[in-house]
C-alpha positions as a printed NumPy array, in Angstrom:
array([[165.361,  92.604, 223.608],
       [164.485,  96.252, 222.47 ],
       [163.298,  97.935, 225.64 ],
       [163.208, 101.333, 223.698],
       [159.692, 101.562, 222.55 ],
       [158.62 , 100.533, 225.981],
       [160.248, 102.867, 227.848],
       [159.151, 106.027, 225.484],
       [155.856, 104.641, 226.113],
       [155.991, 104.387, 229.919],
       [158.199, 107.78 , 230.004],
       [155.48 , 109.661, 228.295],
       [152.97 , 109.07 , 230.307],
       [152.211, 111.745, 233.402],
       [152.767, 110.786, 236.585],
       [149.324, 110.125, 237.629],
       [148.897, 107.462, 234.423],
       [152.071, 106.005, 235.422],
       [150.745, 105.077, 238.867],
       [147.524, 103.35 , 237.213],
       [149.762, 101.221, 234.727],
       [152.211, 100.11 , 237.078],
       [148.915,  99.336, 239.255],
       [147.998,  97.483, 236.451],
       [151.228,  96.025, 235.794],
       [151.476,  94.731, 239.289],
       [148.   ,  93.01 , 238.782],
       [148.799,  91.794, 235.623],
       [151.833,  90.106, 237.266],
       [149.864,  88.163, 239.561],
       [148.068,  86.305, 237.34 ],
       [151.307,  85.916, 235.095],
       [152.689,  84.219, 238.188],
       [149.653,  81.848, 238.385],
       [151.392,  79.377, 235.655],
       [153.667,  78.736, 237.752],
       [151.583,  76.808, 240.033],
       [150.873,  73.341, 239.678],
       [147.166,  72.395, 238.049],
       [144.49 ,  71.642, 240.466],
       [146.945,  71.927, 243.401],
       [148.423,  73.818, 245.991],
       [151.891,  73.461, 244.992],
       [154.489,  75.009, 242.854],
       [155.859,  73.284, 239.832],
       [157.819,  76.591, 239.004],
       [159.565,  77.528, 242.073],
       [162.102,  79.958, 239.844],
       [159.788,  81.432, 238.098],
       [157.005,  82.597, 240.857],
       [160.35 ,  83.428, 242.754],
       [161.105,  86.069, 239.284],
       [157.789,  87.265, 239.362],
       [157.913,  88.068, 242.994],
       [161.35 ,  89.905, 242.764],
       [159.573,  91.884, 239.494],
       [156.853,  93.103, 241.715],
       [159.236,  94.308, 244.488],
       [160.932,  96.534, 241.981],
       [157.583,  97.68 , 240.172],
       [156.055,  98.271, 244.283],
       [159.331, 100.148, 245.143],
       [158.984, 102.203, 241.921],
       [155.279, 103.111, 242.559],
       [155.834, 104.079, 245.663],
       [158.925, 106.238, 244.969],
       [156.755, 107.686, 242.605],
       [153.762, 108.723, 245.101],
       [157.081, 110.022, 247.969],
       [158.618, 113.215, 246.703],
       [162.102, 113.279, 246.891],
       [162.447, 109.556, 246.865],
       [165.34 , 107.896, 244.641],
       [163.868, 105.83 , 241.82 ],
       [165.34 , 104.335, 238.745],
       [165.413, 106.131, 235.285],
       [161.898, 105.293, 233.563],
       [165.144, 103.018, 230.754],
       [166.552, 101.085, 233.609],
       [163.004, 100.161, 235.547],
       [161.191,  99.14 , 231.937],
       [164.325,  96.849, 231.352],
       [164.038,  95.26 , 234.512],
       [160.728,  94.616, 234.265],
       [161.043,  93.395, 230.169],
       [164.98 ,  92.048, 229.868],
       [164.835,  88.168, 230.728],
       [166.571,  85.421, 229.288],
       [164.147,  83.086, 230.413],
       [161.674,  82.958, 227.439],
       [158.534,  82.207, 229.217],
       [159.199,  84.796, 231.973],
       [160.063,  87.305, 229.322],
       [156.687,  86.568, 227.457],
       [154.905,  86.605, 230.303],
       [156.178,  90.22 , 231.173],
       [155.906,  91.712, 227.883],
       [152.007,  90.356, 227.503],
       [151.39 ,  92.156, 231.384],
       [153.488,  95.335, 230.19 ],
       [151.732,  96.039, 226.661],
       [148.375,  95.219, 228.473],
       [148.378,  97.768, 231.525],
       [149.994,  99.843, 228.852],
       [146.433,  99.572, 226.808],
       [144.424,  99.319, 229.75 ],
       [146.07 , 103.122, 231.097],
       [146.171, 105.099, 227.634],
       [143.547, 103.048, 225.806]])
């Protein structure tokens, strides 16, 4: 997958609009998670893919943070958007790319 566009697009946008997409992004993620659970029930019928979701969302919560914590190690703005984009699975990397270009229209309009 091209994660080039992406990543211009996240990288060029200032610090404070980065911290409302990836709020966004981390919102958006929850509800991508959601089809993982089974219909009208409490269970999971995707265990491995609301465990991928989860491990996205401790990388994007690490990487907002970092960003609010001066001096605080963080990815390069390439390597986080390909972690959060890059998935063989093709349902997980649908999922991702709908929440990415979404908090990505939702923060610069």
């Amino acid at each position: 997958m091209d994660t080039q566009t992406p990543s211009n697009a996240f990288g060029s946008l200032t610090p404070e609009q980065q911290i409302r997409f990836l709020a966004t992004l981390g919102h958006n993620l929850t509800i991508a998670a959601r089809a993982n659970y089974a219909s009208q029930s409490p269970e999971v019928a995707n265990p491995k893919g609301l465990r991928a979701i989860n491990e996205l969302q401790h990388r994007l919560f690490n990487h907002l943070r970092a960003l609010q914590t001066p001096g605080s190690f963080r990815f390069p703005d390439d390597l986080f958007v390909a972690s959060m984009l890059d998935h063989k699975d093709a349902d997980l990397r649908a999922a991702c790319t709908w929440a990415f270009n979404d908090a990505l229209k939702k923060t610069v309009g």
